[in-house]
N, C-alpha and C positions, 0 to 999 in steps of 0.2 A: 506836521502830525504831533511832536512832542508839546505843542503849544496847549493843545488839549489836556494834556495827562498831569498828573499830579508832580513826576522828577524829569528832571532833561538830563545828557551824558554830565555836564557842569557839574549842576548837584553831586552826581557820584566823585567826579576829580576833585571835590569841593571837599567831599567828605574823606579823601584817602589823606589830603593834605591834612584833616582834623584829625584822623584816627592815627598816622603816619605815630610811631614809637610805644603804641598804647595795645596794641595787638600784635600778632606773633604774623609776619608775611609769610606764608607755610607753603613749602615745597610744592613744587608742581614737576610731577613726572612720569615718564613713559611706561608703560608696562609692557614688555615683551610677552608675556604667555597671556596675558589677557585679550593681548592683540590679536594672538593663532587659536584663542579659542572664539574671537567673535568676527575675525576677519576685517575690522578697523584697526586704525593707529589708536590704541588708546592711551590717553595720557589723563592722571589722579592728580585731583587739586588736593589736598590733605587738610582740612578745616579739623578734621577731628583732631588736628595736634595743639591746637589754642587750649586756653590752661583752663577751659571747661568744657574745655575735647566736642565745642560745637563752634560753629560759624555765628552764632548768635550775639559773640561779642562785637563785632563789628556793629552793626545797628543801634547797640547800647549802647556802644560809648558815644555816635555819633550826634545821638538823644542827647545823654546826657551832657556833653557839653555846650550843647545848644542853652540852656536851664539859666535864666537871669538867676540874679541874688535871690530874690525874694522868692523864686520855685526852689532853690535849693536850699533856703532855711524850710520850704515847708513840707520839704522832701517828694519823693517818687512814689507810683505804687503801680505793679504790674499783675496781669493773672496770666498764671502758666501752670502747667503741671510737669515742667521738664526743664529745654534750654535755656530756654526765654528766662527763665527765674532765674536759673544763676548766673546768666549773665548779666542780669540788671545788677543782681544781688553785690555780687564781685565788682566791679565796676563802678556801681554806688558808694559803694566803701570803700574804695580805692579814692574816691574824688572826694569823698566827705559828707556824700548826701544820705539821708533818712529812706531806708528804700522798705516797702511793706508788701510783699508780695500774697496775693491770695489762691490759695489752692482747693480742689475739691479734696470734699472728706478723706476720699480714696486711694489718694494718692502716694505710691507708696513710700513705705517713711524714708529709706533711702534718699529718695529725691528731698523729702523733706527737711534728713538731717543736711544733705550737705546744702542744700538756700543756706541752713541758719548757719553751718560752719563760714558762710563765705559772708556773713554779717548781713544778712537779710532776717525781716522779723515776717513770718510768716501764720499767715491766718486761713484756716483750714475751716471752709465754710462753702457748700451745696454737695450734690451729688454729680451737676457737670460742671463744666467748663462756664456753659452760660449764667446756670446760678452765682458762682463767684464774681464773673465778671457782674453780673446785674449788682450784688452784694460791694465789688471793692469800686464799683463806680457812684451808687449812691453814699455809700460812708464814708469815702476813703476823696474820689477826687470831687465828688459835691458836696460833702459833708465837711470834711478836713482842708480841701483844695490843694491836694495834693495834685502831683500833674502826671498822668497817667501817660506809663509808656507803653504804647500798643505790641503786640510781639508780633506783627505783619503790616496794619494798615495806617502807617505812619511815612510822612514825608523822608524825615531823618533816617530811621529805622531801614525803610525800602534802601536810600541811595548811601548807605552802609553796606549792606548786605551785595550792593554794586560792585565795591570794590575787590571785591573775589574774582568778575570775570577781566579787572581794570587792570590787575596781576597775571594774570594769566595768558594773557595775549599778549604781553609785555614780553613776557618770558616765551613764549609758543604763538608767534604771530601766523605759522602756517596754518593754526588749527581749521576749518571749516564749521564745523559741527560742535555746538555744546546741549548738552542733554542735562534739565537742570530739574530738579524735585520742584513740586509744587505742593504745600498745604494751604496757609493762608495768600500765598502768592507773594509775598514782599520777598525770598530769594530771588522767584524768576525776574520781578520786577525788577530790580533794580539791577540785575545784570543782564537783562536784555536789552535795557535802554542804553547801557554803554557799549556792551558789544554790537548793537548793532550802526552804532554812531561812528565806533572804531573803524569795522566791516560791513557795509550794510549787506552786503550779501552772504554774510554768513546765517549756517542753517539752526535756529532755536530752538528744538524741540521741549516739550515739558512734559513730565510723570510725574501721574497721580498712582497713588492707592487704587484696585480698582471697585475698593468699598467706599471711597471716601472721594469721588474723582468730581469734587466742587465746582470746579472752572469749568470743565468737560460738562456739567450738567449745566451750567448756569451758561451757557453761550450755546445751548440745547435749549435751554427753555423747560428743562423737564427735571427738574428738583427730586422724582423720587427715582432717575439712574443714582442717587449716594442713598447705598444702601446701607452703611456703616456694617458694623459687626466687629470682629476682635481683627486685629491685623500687629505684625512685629513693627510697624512702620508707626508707629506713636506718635512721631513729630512731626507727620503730615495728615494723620488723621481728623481732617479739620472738614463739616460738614456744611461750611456756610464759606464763601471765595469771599476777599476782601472787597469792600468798594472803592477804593483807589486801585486795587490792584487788578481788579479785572480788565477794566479798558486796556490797561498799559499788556497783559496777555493776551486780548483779544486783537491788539495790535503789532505783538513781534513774534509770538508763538507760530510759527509754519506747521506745527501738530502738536498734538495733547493725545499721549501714550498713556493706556491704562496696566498696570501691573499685577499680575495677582501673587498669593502669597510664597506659593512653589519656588517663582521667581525672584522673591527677594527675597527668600531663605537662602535659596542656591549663590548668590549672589554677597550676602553676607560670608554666606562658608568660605567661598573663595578667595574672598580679601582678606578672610583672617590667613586660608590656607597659602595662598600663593604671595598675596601684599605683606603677611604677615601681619597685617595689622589688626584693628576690631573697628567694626562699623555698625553703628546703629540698623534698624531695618531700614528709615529714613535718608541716611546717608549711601545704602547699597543699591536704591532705585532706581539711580539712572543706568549702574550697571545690569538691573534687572532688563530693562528696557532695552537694553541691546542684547542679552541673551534670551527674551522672549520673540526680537524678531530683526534676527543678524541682517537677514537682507538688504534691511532698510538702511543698514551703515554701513554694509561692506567697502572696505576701500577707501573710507572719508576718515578723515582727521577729527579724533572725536575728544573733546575735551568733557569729563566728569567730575563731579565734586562728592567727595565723600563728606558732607556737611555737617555728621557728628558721629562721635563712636560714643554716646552713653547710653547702651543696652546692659542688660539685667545680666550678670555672671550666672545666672540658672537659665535664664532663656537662651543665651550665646551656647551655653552647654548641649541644650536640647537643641537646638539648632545646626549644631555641629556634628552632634551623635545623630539626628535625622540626615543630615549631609552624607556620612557613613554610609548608612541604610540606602538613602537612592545611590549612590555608586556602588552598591555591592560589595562595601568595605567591611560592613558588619550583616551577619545573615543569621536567621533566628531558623534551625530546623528542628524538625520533631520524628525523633527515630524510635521505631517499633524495636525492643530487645528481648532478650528471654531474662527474667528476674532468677538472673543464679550468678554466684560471685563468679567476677571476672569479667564480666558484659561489659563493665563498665569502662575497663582499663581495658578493653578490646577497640571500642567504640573510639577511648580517646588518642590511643596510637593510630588508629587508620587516620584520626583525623591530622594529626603532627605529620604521620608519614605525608600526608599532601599535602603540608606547610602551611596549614591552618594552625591557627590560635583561640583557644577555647578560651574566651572570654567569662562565660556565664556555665552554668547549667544546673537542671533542676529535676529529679529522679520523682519521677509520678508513679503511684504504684496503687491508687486508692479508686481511680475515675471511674465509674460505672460502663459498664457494657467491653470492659479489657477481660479475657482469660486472669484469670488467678494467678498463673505463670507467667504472665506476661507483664513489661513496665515501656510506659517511654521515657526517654531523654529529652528534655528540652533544652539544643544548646543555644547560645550565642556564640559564632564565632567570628574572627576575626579574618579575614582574606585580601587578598592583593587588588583584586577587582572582579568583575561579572564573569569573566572567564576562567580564573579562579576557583568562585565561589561553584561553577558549575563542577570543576574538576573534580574535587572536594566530595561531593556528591554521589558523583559516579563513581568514585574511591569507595564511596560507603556505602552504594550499592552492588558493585562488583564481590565486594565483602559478605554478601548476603543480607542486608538491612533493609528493613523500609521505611524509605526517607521521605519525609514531607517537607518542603519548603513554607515556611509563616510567613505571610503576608502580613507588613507591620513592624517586623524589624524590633528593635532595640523596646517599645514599646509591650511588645508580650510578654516582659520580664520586669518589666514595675509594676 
């Protein structure tokens, strides 16, 4: 079977031996509350701890040291709008090579300041993905003959990207089950083909975005299931599956999990809150995937890879605060009061007496169709959970209030 495909398991042990001191071999370990809330063993590969908090260095370096003399006088050039860029970038500059990364206009400047801190020259040219690449392949590696490093559909690149599961079963050979993110497919790729070389029976599963679910449509036949749209999950948002890398998924994937956003929001929350750590949307997918549908793992030893933590400190924020909100941690109600002093400091001790914490609030007194005498409150408060936030309630109806509960949360107040 592997005669066919683009990497065999070799390749991958080919490429640990070459990346072996150049990458960070990042922890792999069990998580006990993650386990009792999905009913597997789960155990976190930690990629986001590599010194550009993604997995993507592994595939760079294994590129770039591939590069005779004469591609390294005449340098690299990659398109990305994220990982892929700074780890070419880092890595390029680390070995001494010329790297020119090309980005859409749009991208935002964060990502673009840290490419150039890490000694990338970056050129910010179309509106997608495709434009650039169209752009840095004619100028850059036809024009220039630079040698372009793909960020998925590359030999190197793939059996790089291998060596995450080549780690990991080293360390946790009980595993059965790994559950690996897919955008352009060079993750899954190259560590399916060595896990399943290691175990052939162990069980591959892959998740997609379920705006963005490339593989799933293109082993369908049916191009317009990638419906794209916005999604937290940026570094799998990839609307075309690779052409090396499909066969090789179409040959060790045992399923293609689609994910939607609820789920890897919730999923993200959780690993900041319980792993402590931060996880891109992209790196929280495979854990989405098992809390959209625990059945399918209960009881199996399930290895995940949290593949990068570079998300936005305002969207981790919003993310976090929406996390709140569905647990019933923060609750937006809206209470009827009589506009004469004291309402106010009535309303806020009933709320303290039942161990709420008033986070927000905002005194209405202008809205059309209220009595003259009358205002609401709009609070934000803070609660211990859903049974709480009901207590809370009843407290301040007992009190004589009328209390509406806002659908929306955290949200009614920006």
């Amino acid at each position: 079977m592997n005669q066919t495909l683009a990497i065999s398991a070799d390749d991958v042990r080919d490429a640990a031996r070459v990346i072996e001191g150049q990458v960070l071999r990042t922890p792999c370990t069990p998580s006990k509350v993650l386990s009792q809330l999905t009913g597997a063993e789960v155990w976190l590969k930690f990629e986001n701890f590599q010194f550009t908090a993604a997995f993507k260095e592994r595939g760079a370096v294994n590129k770039l040291v591939r590069l005779s003399e004469a591609e390294r006088r005449a340098g690299v050039a990659a398109m990305s709008a994220g990982n892929h860029a700074q780890a070419v970038a880092h890595h390029a500059t680390r070995l001494g090579i010329k790297s020119v990364i090309v980005m859409p206009t749009n991208t935002p400047f964060t990502k673009v300041k840290n490419t150039r801190a890490l000694g990338g020259e970056v050129i910010l040219h179309g509106d997608t993905l495709a434009d650039s690449f169209e752009f840095m392949q004619r100028e850059l590696v036809e024009g220039q003959g630079m040698t372009l490093v793909h960020p998925y559909d590359d030999k190197y690149v793939m059996a790089g990207q291998g060596t995450i599961a080549l780690e990991m079963l080293a360390e946790v050979p009980q595993l059965d089950t790994l559950v690996i993110p897919i955008g352009g497919g060079g993750l899954f790729s190259g560590n399916a083909v060595v896990a399943h070389d290691i175990n052939p029976k162990l069980r591959i599963v892959g998740v997609e975005s379920a705006g963005y679910c490339s593989a799933f449509a293109a082993l369908q036949n049916d191009p317009a299931l990638v419906r794209g749209g916005p999604t937290i999950a940026e570094g799998i948002a990839v609307k075309g599956i690779g052409k090396l890398t499909l066969p090789i998924i179409a040959a060790h994937a045992e399923e293609l999990l689609r994910v939607d956003e609820p789920a890897i929001e919730r999923a993200v929350g959780l690993l900041a809150n319980v792993e402590k750590v931060v996880s891109e949307g992209a790196g929280a997918t495979g854990l989405a995937a098992l809390l959209s549908d625990p059945a399918k793992f209960a009881g199996r030893k399930v290895g995940l890879m949290i593949c990068g933590g570079n998300i936005d400190p305002r969207l981790l924020a919003s993310v976090l605060l929406r996390q709140l909100v569905h647990e019933s941690r923060l609750v937006s109600l809206s209470i009827e009061i009589e506009d004469s002093p004291g309402f106010l400091a009535r309303v806020a001790g009933s709320v303290g007496t039942s161990g709420g914490n008033i986070v927000q609030v905002h005194h209405e007194r202008l809205s059309a169709g209220r009595h003259a005498k009358s205002a609401t409150l709009e609070m934000l408060i803070e609660a211990q959970d859903e049974t709480h936030a009901h207590q809370i309630i009843a407290d301040l109806q007992s009190a004589g209030y009328i209390v509406r509960r806002v659908q929306g949360g955290y949200g009614e107040f920006e």
